[in-house]
N, C-alpha and C positions, 0 to 999 in steps of 0.2 A: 730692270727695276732696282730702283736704290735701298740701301740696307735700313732696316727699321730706326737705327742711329742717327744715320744722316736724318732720314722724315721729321724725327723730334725738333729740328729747327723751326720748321710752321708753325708750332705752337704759340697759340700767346697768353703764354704764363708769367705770372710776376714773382718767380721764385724768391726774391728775395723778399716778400712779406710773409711765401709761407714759412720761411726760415724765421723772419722776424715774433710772427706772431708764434711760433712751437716754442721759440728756443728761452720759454723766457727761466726756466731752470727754478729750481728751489728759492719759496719766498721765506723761509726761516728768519725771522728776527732774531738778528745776533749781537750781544752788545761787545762795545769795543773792547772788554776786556776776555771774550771769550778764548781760550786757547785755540791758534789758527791747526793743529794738529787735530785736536777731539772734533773739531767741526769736519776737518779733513776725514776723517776716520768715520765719520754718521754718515757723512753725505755719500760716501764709499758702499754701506751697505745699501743706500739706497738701490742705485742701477749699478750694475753691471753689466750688463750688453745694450748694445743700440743697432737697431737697421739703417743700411744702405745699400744705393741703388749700385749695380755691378753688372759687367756683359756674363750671361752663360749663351753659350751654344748660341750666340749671333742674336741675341736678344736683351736690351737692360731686363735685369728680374732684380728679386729684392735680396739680399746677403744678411747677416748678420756678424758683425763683431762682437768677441767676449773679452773682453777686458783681463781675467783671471788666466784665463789661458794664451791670450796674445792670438787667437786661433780667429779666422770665420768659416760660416758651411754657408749654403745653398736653404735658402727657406722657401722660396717661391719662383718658382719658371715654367712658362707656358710655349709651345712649340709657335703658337702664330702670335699670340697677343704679348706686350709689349708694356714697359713699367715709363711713363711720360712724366710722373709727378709723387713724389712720397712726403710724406709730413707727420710728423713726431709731436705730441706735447711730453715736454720733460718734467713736468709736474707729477703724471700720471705714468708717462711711458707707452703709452699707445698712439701706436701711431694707424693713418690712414693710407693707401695708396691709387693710383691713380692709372688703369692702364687703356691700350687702343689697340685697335686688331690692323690698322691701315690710317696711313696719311696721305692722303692728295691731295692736289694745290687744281683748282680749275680756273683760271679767268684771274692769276692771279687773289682766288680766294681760297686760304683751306677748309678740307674738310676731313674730321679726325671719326672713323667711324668706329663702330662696336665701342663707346667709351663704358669701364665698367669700374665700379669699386669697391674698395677691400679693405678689410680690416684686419692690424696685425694685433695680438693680446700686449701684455703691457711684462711678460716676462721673456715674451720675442721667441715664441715657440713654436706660433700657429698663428694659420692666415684665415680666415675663410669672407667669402662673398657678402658684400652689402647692401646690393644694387645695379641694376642695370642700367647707366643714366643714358643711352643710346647713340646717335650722332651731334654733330655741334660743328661750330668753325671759329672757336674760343671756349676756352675753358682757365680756371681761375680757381684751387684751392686754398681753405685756411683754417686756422684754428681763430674762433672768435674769443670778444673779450668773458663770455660766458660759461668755457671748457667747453663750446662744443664745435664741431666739424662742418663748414659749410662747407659745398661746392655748387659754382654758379657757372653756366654754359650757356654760349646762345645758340641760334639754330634760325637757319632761316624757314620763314612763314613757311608751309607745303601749299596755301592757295594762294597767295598774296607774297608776291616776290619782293614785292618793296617793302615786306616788314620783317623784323629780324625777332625772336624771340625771346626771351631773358630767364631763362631757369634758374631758381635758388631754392636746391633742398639744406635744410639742416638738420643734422644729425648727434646724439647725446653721444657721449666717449665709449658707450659698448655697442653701437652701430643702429640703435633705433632712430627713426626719422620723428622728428619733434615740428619739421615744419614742412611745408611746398609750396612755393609759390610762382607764378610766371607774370612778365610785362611785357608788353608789346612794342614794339617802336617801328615810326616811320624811317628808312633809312634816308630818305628824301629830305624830309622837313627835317628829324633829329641826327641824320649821321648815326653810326655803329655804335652801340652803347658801352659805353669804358669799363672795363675792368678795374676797377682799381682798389687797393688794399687802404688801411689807414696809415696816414704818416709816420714815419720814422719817430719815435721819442728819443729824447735827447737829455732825459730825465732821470737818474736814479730809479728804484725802486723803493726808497725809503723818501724820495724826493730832498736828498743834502745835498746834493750834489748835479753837475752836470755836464754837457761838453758842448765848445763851441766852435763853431767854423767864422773866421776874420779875416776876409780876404784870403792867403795861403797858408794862415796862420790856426792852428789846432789847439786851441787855451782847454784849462780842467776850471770848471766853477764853482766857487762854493755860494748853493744858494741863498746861508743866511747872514752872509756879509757881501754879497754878488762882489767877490773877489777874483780875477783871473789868474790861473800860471801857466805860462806857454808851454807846453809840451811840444811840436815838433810841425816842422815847415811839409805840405803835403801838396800834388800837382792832381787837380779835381775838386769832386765834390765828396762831402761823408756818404758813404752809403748802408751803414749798418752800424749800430752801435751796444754792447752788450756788458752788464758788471757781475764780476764773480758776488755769490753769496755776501760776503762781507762788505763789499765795494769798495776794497783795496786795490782791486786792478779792474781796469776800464780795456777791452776791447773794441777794435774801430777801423771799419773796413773803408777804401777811396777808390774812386774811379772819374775815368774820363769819358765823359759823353760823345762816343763815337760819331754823331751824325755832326755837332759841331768843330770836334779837333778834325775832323778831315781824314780820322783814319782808318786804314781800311781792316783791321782786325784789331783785337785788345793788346795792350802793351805794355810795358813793362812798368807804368803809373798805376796798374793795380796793385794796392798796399796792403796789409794787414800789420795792425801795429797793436801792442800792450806798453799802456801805461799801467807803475806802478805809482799811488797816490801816496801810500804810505813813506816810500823812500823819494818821492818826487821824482823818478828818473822813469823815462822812456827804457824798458829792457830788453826787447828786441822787436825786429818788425820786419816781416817778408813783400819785397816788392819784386815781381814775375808775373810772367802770363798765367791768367786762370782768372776764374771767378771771385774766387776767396768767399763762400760762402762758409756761414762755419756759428757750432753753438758751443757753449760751455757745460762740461757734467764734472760732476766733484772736484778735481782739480786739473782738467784735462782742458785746454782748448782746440778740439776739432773741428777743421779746415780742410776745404779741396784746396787742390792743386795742380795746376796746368790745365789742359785741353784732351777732347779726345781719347783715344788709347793713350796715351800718356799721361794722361789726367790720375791721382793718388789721390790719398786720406792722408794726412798727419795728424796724430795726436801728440799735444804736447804738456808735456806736466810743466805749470805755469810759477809754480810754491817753487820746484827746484829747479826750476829752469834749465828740463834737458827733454830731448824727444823722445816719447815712450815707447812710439812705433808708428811706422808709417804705414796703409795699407796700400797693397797695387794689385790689378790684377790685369790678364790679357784681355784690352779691350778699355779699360780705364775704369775709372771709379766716381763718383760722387754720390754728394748728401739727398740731392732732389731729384735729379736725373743726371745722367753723361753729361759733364761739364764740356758743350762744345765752338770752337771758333764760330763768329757768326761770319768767317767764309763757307765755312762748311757747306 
């Protein structure tokens, strides 16, 4: 039997919307003359710690980082069941997660049993139990445009093989259920019903601003003179896009679409790049294997890095531009689950 690691591969999750839709960070209206220290200094008391997902004892379970102390402990580990999915809103701090007691693939379909989940509080000190959502052979979390917590699973029919199920509970941010609903689908006439999150914005949060993709070309926009300045030559497509508080610095993740480049694992065209708009200059940008999934807290940009057990956290202070700390542990580390090769 293969390690509960490796299983996580079946999944089809769209991590990078649940990252997108948590990570949208402090919407404080700041005017351009605020001192970028005293904002630093507010937003600081805000969090101090954040969960992520980590191996204990041959299992992802959920970690926590403390920022004050550079330290993490052990929050959540179960001997059989398994963490597949976690998700943060950095508004509130609370985050959700997502675990499975088994993955098996039959016929070429999988199927993730015992799915159950969890609630972690918003000072990242306690977990407890939300729900049982049960078996499925897709599953798909997120923070919606409303602060609350969807997750949606399908299942095939138990008397009707050719229909596939569609579950969406949604959930308020202290873990009560606000909705339930299920669709039914032919898999015949409609095909498997898509998972899919809402599109990438490309748009500020105050809306002045923007970024655009031009053939290989990566321009900063200003929306009220739609003026362009090229910021930096990129191999892919955008895949994430995120602005500190003030929207001095634009974060922005690229990739290449595996099934068209031909290639058979990810490659060194995954990017992660910071512009700084204020001084006009690109100030640094990691391109290596990994996912580069990653949010912004106070003045931190936190990012995975690599694959696997060799998969890390870096957090990087963005104002001074140096790394504050990396995290690793045996077995690897990331923000949603084990960031792993899709040879795996």
């Amino acid at each position: 039997m293969s390690s509960p690691i490796r299983k996580i591969t079946l999944l089809l999750i769209p991590v990078f919307v649940l990252l997108l839709t948590g990570g949208c960070n402090n919407k404080k209206k700041v005017s351009d003359s605020e001192n970028t220290d005293t904002l630093a200094n507010s937003l600081t008391e805000s969090f101090s710690k954040f969960p992520f997902v980590g191996m204990a004892y041959g299992n992802p379970s959920i970690y926590v980082y403390d920022f004050a102390t550079k330290k993490i402990r052990l929050l959540w580990y179960h001997p059989y069941d398994f963490v597949i999915a976690l998700s943060t809103n950095y508004q509130t701090n609370v985050s959700f997660f997502v675990t499975a007691r088994k993955i098996e693939k039959k016929a070429d379909i999988p199927s993730i049993k015992k799915i159950k989940l969890f609630r972690i509080n918003s000072s990242c000190n306690s977990t407890g139990p939300v729900s049982g959502i049960g078996s499925g052979i897709q599953i798909y979390a997120h923070w919606n445009d409303d602060g609350n917590f969807e997750i949606i699973h399908t299942e095939v029919d138990k008397k009707i093989a050719s229909n596939v199920n569609r579950y969406t509970k949604v959930y308020s941010s202290s873990g009560s259920l606000i909705d339930d609903n299920i669709e039914i689908f032919d898999i015949i006439k409609d095909g498997y019903p898509e998972l899919t999150g809402k599109p990438m914005s490309t748009i500020s949060v105050s809306g002045k601003y923007g970024v655009t993709l031009i053939s290989d070309s990566v321009f900063f926009r200003s929306v009220d003179d739609d003026s362009l300045k090229f910021i930096t030559m990129v191999k892919g497509k955008l895949k994430d896009i995120k602005w500190s508080v003030d929207e001095k610095f634009i974060f922005f993740t690229t990739f290449i679409d595996l099934k068209s480049s031909g290639s058979g694992k990810l490659n060194d065209s995954t990017g992660l790049f910071i512009y700084n708009d204020f001084e006009d200059l690109l100030t640094v940008k990691w391109i290596s294997p990994g996912r580069k999934y990653f949010f912004i807290l106070n003045n931190y940009l936190i990012f995975e890095d690599g694959f696997g057990s060799k998969s890390v956290i870096r957090i990087y202070d963005f104002r001074k531009a140096e790394m504050f700390d990396i995290i690793s542990l045996s077995g690897g580390a990331g923000l949603i689950n084990i960031p792993l090769n899709n040879t795996d």
